[in-house]
C-alpha positions as a printed Julia matrix, in Angstrom:
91×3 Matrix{Float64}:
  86.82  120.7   100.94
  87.42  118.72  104.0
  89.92  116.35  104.68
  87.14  113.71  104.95
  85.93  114.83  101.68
  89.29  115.05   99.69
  90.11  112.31   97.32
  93.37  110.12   98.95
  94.93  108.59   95.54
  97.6   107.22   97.7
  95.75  105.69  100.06
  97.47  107.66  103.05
  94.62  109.04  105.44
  94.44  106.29  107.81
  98.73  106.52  107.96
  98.03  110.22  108.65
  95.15  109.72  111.22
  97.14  106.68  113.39
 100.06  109.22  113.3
  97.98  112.16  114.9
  96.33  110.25  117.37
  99.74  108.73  118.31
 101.21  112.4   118.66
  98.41  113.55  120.82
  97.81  110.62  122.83
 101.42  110.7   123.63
 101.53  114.79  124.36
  98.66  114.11  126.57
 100.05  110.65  128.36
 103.36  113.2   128.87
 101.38  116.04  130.45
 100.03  113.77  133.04
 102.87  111.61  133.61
 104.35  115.22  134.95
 101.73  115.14  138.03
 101.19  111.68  138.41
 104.58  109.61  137.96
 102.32  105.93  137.78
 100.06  107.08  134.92
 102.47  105.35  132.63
 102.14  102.14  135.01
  98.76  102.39  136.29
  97.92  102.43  132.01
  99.84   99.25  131.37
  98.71   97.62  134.48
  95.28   97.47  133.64
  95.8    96.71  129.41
  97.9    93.36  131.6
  94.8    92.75  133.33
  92.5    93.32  130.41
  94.44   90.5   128.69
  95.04   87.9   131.6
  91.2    87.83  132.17
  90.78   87.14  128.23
  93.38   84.36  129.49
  94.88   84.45  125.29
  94.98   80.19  124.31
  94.86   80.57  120.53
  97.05   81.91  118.53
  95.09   84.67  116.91
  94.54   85.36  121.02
  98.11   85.33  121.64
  98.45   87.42  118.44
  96.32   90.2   119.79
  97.36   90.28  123.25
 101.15   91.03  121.86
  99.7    93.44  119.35
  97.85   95.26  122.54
 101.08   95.29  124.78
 102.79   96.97  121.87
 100.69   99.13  120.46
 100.16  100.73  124.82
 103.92  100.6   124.85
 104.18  102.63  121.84
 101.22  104.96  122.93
 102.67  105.56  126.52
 106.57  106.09  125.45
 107.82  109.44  125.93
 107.55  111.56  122.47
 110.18  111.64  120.4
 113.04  114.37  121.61
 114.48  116.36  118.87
 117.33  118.29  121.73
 115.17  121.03  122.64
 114.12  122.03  119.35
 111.15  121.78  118.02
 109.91  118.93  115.79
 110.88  119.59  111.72
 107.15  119.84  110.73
 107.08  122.87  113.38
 109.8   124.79  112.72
């Protein structure tokens, strides 16, 4: 049975799946940020000029243009160090 296909009584596959993508997104911003020091900026420069061309007036606008700046932030931050060891789920 695949993970599509297997029932999720706790509701917990899209926790799961935000979670993965975060850790690989982040394992692959980190591998580039190694040859190319302004990947990190060059990624939040253009999400800032995504948003200042939607020019955000609403709130809900507003709303998501935080959300966006956040959720980058959160994508582009260096992984979480446990001092050289590897993380508990990979031990």
């Amino acid at each position: 049975m695949s993970e599509d296909e297997k029932p999720d009584r706790f509701d917990v596959a899209a926790g799961a799946q935000k979670m993965a993508y975060r850790t690989v997104l982040q394992a692959l911003v980190e591998q580039a940020s190694k040859t190319d020091p302004d990947f990190r900026d060059r990624i939040t420069a253009a999400v800032d000029a995504y948003l200042t061309r939607l020019a955000p007036q609403s709130e809900l606008e507003r709303d998501f243009a935080e959300r966006a700046r956040a959720s980058t932030e959160a994508l582009i931050q260096s992984p979480v160090s446990y001092n050289d060891k590897p993380p508990p789920d990979r031990e």
